[in-house]
DOKOL-216107 format. One record per residue: residue number from 1; residue in three letters; x, z, y of N, C-alpha, C in turn. Coordinates in pm, 1 decimal. Example, Ala and Ser with C-alpha at 12.3 -4.5 7.8 and 13.67 -1.06 7.14 Angstrom:
% residues 2
<finu marvo="1" lummar="ALA" n_c1="1319.0" n_c3="780.0" n_c2="-569.0" ca_c1="1230.0" ca_c3="780.0" ca_c2="-450.0" c_c1="1320.0" c_c3="780.0" c_c2="-330.0"/>
<finu marvo="2" lummar="SER" n_c1="1285.0" n_c3="708.0" n_c2="-225.0" ca_c1="1367.0" ca_c3="714.0" ca_c2="-106.0" c_c1="1290.0" c_c3="787.0" c_c2="3.0"/>
***
This chain:
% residues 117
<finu marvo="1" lummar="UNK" n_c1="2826.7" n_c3="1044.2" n_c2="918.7" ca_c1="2704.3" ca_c3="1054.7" ca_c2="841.7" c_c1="2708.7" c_c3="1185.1" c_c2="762.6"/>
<finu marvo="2" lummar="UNK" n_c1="2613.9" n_c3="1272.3" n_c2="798.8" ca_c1="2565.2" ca_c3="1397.2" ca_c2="729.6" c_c1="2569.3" c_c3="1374.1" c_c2="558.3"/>
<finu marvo="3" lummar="UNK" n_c1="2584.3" n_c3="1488.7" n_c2="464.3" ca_c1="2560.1" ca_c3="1457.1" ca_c2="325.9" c_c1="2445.3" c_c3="1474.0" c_c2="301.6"/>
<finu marvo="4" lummar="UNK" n_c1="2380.8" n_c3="1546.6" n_c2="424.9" ca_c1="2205.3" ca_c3="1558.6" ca_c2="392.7" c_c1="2151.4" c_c3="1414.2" c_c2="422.4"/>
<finu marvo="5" lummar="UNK" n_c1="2202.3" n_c3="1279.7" n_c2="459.0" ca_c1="2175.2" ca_c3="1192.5" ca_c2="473.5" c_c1="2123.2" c_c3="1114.3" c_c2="354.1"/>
<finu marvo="6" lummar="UNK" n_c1="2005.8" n_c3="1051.5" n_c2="317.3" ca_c1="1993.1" ca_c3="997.8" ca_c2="228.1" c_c1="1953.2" c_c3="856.7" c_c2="227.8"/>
<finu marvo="7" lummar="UNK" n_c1="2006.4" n_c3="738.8" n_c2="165.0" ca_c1="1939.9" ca_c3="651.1" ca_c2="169.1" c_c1="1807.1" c_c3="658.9" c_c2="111.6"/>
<finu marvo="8" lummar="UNK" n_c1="1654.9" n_c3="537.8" n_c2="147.2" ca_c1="1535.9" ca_c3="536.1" ca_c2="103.7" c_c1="1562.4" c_c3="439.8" c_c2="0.4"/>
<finu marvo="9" lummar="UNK" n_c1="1521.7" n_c3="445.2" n_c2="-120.0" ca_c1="1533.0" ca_c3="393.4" ca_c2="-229.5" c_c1="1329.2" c_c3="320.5" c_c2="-246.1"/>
<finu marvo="10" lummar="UNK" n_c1="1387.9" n_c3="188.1" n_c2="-169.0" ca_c1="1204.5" ca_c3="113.1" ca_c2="-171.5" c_c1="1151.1" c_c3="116.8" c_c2="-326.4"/>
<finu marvo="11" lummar="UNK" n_c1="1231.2" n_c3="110.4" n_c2="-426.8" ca_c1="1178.5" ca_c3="75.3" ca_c2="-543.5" c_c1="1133.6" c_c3="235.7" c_c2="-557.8"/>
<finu marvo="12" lummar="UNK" n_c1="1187.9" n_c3="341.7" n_c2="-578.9" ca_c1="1120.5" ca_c3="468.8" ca_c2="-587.6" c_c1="982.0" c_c3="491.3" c_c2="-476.5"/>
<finu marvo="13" lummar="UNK" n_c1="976.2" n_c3="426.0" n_c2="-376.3" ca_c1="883.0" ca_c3="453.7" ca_c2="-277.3" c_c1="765.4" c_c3="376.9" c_c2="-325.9"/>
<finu marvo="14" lummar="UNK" n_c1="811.6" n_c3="264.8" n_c2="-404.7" ca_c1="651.8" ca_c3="128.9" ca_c2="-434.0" c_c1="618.2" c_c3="243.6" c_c2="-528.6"/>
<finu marvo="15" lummar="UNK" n_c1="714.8" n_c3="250.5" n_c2="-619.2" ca_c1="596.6" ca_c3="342.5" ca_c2="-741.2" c_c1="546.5" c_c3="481.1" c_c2="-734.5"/>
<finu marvo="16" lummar="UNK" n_c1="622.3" n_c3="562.8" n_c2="-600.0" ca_c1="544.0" ca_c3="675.0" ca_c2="-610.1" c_c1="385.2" c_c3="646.8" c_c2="-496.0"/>
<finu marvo="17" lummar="UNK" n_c1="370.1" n_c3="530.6" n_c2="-426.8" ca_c1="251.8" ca_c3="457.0" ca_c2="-369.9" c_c1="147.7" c_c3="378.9" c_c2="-479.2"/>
<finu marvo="18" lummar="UNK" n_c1="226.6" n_c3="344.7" n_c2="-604.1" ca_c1="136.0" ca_c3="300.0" ca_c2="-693.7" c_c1="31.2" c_c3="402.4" c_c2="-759.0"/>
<finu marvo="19" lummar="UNK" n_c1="143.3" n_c3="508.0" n_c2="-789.1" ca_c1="102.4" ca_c3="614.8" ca_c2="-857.4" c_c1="3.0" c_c3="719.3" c_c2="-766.2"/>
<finu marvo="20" lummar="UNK" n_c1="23.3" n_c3="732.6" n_c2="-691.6" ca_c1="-74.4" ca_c3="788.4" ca_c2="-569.7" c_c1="-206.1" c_c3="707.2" c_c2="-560.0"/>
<finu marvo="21" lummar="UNK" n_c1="-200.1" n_c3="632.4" n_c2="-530.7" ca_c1="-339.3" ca_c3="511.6" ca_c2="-510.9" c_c1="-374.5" c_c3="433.6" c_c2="-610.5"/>
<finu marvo="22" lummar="UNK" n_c1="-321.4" n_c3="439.6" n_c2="-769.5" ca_c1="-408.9" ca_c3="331.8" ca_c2="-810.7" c_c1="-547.6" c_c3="389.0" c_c2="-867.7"/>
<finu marvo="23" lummar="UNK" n_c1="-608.3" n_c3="508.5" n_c2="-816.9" ca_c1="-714.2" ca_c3="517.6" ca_c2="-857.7" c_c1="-791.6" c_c3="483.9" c_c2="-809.5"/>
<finu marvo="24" lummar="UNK" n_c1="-762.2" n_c3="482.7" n_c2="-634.6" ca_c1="-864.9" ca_c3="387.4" ca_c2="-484.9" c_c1="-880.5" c_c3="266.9" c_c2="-508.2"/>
<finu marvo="25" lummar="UNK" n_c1="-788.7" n_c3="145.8" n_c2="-601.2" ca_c1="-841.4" ca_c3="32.9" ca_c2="-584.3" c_c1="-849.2" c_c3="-19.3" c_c2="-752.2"/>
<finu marvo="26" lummar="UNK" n_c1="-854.0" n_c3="-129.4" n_c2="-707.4" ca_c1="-884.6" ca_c3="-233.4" ca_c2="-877.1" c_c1="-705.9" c_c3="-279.2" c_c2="-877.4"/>
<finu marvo="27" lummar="UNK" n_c1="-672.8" n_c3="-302.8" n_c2="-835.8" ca_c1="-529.5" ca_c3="-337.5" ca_c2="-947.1" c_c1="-405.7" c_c3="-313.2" c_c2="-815.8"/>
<finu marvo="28" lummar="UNK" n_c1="-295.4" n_c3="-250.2" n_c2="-866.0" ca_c1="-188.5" ca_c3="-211.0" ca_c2="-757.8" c_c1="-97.7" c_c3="-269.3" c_c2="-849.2"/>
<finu marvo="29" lummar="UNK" n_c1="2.5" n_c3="-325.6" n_c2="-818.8" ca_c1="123.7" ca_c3="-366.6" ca_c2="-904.3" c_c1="245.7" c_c3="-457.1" c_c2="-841.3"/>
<finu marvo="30" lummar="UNK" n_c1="329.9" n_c3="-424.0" n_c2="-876.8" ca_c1="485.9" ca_c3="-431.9" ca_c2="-846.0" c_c1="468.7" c_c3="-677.0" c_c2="-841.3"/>
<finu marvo="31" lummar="UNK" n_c1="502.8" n_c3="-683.2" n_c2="-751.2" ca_c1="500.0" ca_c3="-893.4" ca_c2="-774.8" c_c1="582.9" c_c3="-929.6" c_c2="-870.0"/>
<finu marvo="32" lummar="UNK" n_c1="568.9" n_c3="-1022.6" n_c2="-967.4" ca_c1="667.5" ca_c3="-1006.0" ca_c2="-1042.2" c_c1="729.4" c_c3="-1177.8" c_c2="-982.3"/>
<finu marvo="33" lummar="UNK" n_c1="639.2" n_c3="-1228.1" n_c2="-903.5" ca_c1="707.3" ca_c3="-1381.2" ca_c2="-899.5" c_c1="803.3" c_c3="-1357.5" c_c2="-731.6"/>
<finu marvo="34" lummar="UNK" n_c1="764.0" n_c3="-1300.8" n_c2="-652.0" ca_c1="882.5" ca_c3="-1283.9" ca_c2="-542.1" c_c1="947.3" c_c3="-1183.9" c_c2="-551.3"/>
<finu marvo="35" lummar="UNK" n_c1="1030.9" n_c3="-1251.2" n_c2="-484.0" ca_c1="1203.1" ca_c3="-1167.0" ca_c2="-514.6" c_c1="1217.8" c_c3="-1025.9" c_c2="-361.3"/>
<finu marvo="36" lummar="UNK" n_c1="1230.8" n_c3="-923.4" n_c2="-470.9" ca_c1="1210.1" ca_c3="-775.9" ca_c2="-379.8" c_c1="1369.1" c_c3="-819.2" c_c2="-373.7"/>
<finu marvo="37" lummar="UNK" n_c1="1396.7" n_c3="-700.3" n_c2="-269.2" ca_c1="1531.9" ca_c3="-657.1" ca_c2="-202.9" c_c1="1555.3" c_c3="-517.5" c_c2="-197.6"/>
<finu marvo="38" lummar="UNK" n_c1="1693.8" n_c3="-466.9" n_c2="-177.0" ca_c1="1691.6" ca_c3="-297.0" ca_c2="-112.5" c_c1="1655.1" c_c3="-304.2" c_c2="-0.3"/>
<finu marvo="39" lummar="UNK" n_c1="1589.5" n_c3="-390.3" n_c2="87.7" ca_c1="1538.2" ca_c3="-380.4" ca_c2="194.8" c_c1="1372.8" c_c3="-420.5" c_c2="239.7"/>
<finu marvo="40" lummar="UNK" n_c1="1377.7" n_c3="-461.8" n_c2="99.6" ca_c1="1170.7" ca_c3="-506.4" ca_c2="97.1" c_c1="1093.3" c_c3="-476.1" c_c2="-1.9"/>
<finu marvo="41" lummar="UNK" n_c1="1019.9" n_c3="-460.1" n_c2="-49.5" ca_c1="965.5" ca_c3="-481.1" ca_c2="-158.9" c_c1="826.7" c_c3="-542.0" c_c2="-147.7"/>
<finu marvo="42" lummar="UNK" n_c1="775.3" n_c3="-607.3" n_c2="-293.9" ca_c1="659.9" ca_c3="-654.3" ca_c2="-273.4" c_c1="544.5" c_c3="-597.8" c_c2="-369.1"/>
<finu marvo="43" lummar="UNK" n_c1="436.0" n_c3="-629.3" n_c2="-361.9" ca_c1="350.1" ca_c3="-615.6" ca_c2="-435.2" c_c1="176.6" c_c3="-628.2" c_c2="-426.7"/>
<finu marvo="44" lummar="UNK" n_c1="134.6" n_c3="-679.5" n_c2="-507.1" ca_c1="-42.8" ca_c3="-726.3" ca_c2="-516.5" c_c1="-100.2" c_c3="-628.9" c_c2="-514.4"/>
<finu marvo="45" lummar="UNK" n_c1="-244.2" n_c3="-616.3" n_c2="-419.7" ca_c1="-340.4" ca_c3="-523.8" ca_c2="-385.5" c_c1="-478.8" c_c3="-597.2" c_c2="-418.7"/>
<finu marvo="46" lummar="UNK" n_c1="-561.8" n_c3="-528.9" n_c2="-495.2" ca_c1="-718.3" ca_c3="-565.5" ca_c2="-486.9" c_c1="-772.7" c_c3="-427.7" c_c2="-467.4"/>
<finu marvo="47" lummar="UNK" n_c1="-834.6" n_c3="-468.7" n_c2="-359.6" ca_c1="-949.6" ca_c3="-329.9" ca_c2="-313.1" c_c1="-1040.7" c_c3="-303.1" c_c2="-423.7"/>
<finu marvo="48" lummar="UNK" n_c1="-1093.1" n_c3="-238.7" n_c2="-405.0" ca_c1="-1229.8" ca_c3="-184.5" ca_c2="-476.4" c_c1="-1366.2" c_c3="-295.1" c_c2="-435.3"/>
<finu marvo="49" lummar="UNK" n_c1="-1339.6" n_c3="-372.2" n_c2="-326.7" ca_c1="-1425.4" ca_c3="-466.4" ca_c2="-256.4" c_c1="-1391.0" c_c3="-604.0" c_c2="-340.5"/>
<finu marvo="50" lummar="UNK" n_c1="-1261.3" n_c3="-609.9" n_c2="-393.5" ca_c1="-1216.8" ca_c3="-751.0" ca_c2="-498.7" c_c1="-1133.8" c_c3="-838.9" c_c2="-374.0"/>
<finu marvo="51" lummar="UNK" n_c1="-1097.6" n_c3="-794.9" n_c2="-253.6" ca_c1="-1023.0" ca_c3="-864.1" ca_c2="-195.0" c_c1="-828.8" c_c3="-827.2" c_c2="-196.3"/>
<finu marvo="52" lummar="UNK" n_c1="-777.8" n_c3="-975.5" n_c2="-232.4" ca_c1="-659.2" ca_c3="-930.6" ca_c2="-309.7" c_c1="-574.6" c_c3="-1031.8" c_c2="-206.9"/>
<finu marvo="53" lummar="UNK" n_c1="-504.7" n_c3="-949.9" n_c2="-180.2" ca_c1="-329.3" ca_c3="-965.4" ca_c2="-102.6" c_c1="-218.0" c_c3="-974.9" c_c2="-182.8"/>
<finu marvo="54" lummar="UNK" n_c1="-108.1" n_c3="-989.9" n_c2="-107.7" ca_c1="36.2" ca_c3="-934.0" ca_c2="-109.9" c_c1="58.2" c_c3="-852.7" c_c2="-9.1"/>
<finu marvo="55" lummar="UNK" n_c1="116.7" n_c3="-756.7" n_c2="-44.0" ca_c1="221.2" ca_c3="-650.7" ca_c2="41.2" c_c1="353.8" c_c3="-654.6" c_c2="38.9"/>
<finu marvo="56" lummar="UNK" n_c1="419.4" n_c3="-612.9" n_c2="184.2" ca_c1="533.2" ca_c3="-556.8" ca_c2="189.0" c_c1="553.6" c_c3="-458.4" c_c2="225.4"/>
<finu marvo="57" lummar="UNK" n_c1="684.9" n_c3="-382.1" n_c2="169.1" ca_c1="725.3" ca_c3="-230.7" ca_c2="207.9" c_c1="859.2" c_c3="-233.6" c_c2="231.0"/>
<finu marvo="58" lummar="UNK" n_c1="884.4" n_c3="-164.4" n_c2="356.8" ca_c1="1016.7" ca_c3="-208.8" ca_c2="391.4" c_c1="1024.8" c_c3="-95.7" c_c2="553.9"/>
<finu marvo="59" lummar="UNK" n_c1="1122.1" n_c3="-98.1" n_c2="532.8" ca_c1="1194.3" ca_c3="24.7" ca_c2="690.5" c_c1="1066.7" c_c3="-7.7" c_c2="778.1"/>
<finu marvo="60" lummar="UNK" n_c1="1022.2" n_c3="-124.2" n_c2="804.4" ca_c1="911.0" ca_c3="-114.3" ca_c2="895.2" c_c1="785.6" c_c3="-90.8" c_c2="888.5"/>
<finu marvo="61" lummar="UNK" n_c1="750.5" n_c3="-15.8" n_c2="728.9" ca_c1="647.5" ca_c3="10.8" ca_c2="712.1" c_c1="607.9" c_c3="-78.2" c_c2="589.8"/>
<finu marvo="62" lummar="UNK" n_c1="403.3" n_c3="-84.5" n_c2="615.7" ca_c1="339.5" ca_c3="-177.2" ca_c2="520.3" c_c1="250.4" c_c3="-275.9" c_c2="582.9"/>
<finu marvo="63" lummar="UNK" n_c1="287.4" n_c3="-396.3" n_c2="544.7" ca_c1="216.0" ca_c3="-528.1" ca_c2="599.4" c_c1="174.8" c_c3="-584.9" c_c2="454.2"/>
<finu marvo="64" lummar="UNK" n_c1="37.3" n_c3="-660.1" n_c2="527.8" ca_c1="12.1" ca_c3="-743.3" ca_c2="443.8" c_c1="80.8" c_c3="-864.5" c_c2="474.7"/>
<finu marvo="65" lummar="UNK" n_c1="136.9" n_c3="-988.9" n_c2="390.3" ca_c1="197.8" ca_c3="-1058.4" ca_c2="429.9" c_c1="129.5" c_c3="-1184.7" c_c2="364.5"/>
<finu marvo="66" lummar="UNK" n_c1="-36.7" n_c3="-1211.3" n_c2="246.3" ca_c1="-72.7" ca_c3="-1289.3" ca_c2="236.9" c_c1="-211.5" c_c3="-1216.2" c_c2="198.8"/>
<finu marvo="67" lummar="UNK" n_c1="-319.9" n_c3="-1337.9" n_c2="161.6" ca_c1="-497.1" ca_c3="-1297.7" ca_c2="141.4" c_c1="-447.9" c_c3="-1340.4" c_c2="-28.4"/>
<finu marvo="68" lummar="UNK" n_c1="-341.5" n_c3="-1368.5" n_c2="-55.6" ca_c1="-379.4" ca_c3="-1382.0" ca_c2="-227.5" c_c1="-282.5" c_c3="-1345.2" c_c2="-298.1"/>
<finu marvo="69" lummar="UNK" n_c1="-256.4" n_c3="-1296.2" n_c2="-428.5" ca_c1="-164.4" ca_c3="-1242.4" ca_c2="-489.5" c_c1="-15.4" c_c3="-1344.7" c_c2="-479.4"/>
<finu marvo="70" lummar="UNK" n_c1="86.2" n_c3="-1256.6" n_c2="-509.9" ca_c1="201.4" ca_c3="-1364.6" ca_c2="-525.4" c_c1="230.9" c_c3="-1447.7" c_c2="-426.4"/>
<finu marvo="71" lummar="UNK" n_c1="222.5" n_c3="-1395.9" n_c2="-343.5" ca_c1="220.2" ca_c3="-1538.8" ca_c2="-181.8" c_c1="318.9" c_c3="-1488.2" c_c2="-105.2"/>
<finu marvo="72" lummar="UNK" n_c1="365.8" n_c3="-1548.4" n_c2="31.1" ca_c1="404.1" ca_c3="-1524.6" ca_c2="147.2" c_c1="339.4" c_c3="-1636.1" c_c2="265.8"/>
<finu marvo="73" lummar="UNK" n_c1="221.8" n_c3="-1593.2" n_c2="337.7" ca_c1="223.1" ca_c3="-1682.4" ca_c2="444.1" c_c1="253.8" c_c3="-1641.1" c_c2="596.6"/>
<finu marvo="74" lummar="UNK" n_c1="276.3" n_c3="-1727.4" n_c2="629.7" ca_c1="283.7" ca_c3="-1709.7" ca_c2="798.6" c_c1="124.7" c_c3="-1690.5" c_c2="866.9"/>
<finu marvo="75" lummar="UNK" n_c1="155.5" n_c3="-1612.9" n_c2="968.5" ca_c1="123.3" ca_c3="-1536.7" ca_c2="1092.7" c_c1="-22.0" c_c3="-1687.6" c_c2="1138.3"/>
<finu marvo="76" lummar="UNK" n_c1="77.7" n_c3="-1765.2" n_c2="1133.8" ca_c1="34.7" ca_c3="-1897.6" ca_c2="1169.5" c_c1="-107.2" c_c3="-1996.1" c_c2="1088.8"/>
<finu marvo="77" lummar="UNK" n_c1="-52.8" n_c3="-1967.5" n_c2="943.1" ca_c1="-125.9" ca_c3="-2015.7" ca_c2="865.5" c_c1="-263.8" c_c3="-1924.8" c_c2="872.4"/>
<finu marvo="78" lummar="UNK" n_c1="-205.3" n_c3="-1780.9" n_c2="848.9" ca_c1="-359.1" ca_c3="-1671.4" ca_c2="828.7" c_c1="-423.3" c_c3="-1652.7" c_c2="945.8"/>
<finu marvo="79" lummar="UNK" n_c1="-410.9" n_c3="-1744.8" n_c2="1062.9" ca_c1="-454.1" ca_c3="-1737.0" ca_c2="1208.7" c_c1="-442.4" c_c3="-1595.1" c_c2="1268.6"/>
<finu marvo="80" lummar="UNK" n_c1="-346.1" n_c3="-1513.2" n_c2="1226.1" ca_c1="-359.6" ca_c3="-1349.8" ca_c2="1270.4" c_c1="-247.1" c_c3="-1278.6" c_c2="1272.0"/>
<finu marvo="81" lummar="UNK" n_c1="-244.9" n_c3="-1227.0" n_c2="1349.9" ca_c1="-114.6" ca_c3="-1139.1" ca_c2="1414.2" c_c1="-66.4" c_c3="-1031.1" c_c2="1276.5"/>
<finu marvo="82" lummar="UNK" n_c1="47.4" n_c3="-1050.9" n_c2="1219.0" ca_c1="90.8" ca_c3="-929.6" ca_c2="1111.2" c_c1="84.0" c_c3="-773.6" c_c2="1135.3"/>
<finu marvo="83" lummar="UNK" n_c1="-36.9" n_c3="-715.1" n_c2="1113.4" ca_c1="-6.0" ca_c3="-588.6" ca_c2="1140.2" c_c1="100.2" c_c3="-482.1" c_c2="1092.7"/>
<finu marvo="84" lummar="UNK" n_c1="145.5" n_c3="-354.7" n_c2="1111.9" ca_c1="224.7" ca_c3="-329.7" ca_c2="1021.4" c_c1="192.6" c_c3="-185.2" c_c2="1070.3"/>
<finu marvo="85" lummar="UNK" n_c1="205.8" n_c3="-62.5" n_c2="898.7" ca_c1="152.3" ca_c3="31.5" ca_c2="923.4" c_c1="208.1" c_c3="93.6" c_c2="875.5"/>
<finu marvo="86" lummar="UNK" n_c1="237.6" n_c3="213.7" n_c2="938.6" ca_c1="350.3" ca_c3="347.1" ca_c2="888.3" c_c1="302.9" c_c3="395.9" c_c2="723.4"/>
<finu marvo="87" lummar="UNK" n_c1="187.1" n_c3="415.3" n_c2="682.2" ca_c1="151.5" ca_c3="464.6" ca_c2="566.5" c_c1="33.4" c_c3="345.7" c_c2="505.0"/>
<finu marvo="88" lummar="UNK" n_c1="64.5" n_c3="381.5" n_c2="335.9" ca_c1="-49.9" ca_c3="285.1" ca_c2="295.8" c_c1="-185.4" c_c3="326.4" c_c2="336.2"/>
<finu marvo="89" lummar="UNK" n_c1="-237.6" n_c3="459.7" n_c2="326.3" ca_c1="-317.6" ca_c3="505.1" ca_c2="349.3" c_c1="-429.9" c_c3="444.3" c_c2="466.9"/>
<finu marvo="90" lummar="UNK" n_c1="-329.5" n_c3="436.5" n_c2="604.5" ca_c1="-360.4" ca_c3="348.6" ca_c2="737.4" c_c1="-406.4" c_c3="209.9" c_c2="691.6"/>
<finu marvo="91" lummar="UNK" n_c1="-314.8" n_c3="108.0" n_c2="587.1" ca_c1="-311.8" ca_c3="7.8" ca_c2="558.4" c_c1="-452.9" c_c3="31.0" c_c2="480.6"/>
<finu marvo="92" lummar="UNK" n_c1="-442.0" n_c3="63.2" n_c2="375.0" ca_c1="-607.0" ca_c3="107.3" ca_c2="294.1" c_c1="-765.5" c_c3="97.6" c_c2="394.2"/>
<finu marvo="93" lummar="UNK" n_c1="-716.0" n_c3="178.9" n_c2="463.9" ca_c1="-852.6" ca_c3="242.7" ca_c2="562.8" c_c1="-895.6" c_c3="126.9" c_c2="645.4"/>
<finu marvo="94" lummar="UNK" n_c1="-767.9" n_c3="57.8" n_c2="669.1" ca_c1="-785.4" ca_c3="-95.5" ca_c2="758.4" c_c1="-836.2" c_c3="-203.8" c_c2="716.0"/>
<finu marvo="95" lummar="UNK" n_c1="-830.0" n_c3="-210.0" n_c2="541.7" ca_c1="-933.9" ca_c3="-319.2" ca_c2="507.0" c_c1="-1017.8" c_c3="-262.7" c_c2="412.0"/>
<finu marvo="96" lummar="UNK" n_c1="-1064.0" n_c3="-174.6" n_c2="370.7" ca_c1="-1143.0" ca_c3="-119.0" ca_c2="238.0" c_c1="-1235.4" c_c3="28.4" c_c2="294.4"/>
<finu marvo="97" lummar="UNK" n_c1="-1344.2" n_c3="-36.1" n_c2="316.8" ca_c1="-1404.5" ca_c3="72.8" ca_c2="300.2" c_c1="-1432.8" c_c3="177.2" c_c2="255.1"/>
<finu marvo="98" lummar="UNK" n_c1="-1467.9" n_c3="160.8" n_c2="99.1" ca_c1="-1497.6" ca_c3="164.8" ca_c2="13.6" c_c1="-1346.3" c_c3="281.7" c_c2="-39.6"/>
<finu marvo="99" lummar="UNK" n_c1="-1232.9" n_c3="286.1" n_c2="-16.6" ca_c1="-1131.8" ca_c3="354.9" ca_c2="-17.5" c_c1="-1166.7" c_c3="491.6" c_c2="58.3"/>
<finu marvo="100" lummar="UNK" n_c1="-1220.9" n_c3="477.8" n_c2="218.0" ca_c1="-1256.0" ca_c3="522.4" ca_c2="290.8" c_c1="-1351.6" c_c3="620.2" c_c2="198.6"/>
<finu marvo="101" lummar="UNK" n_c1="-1449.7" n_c3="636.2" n_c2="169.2" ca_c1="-1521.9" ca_c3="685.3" ca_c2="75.8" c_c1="-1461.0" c_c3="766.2" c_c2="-73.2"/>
<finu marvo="102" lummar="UNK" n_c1="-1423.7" n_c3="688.6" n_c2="-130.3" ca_c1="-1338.5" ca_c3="745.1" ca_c2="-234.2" c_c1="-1258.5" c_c3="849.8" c_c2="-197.2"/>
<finu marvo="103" lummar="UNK" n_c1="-1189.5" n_c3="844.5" n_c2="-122.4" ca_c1="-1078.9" ca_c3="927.5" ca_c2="-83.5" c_c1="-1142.7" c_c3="1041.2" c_c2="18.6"/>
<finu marvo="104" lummar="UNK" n_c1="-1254.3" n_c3="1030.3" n_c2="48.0" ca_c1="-1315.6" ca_c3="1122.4" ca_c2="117.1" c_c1="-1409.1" c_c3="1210.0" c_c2="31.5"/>
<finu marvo="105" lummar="UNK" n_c1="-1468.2" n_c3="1170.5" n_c2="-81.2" ca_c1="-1526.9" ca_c3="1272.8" ca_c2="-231.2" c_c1="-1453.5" c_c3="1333.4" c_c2="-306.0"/>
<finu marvo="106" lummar="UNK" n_c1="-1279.4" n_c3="1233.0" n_c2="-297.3" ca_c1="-1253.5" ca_c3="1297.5" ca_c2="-401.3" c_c1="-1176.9" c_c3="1462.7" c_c2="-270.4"/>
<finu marvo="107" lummar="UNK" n_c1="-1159.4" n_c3="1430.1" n_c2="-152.1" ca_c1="-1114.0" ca_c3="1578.1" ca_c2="-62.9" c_c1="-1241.0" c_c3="1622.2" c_c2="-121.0"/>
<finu marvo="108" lummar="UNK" n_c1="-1347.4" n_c3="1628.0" n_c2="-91.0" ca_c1="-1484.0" ca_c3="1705.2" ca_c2="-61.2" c_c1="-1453.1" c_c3="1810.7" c_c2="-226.8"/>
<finu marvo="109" lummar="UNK" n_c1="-1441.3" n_c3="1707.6" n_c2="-318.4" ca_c1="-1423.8" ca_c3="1744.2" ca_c2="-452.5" c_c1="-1280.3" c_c3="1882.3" c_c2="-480.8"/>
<finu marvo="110" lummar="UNK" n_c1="-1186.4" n_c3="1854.7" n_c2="-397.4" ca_c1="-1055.4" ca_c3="1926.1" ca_c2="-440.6" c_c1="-1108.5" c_c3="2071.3" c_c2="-328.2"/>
<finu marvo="111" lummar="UNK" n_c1="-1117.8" n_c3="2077.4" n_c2="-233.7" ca_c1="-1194.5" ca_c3="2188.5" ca_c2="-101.7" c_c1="-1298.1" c_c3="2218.3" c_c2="-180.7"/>
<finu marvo="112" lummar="UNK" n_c1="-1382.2" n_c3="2176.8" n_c2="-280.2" ca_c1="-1486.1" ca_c3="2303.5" ca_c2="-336.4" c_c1="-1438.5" c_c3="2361.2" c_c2="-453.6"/>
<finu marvo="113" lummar="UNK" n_c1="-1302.9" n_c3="2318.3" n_c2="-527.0" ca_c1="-1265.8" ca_c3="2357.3" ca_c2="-627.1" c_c1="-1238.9" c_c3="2497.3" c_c2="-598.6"/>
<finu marvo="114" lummar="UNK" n_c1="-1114.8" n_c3="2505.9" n_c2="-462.8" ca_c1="-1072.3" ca_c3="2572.4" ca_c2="-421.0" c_c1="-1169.1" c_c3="2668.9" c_c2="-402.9"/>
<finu marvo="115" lummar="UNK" n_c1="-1273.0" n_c3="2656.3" n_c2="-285.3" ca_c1="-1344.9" ca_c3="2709.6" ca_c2="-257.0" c_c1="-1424.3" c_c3="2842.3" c_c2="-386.6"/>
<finu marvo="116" lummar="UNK" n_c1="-1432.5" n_c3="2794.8" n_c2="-475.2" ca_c1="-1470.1" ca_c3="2842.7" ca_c2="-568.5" c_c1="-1394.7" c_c3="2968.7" c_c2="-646.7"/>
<finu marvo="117" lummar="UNK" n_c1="-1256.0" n_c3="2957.1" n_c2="-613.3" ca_c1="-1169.3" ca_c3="3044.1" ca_c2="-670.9" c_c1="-1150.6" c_c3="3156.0" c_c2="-599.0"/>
***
């Protein structure tokens, strides 16, 4: 193993994803009732639409893993196959429109700043 090798530290990764996006939705925050790991982490999402999950973050990406805060359900129960997505961003765009938008004024907004200079 290289010394340029680094382990991913999930707890540094949830909060620099909190801190990035909590202006796209209504509430981003760390779960405080399930138990994260160095190999998972969790945390509650409400869109800008008011629809609120749980997430996971973990080597395989970001899944939603329930439709309501603080949860874990099965595949089974939510009648639907677990998707899982390399970036939140993907995850965002996949249920929130309304993100879709936001995040597309506020580019339009940063490209005319520029533009201007």
């Amino acid at each position: 193993m290289s010394s340029d090798c680094r382990l991913i530290s999930w707890a540094d990764e949830l909060d620099s994803v909190i801190n990035e996006f909590k202006k796209f939705v209504n509430l981003i925050e760390k779960c405080t009732k399930l138990e994260s790991s160095e190999l998972i982490r969790y945390f509650n999402l409400e869109t800008k639409e008011g629809n609120q999950y749980t997430v996971s973050l973990s080597f395989s990406g970001f899944q939603i893993v329930s439709n309501n805060f603080e949860c874990l359900e099965s595949t089974e129960s939510r009648g639907e196959a677990l998707n899982k997505f390399e970036s939140f961003s993907s995850l965002l765009n996949s249920i929130s429109p309304q993100y879709k938008t936001l995040f597309s004024n506020q580019l339009i907004d940063e490209l005319s700043k520029l533009e201007k200079k």
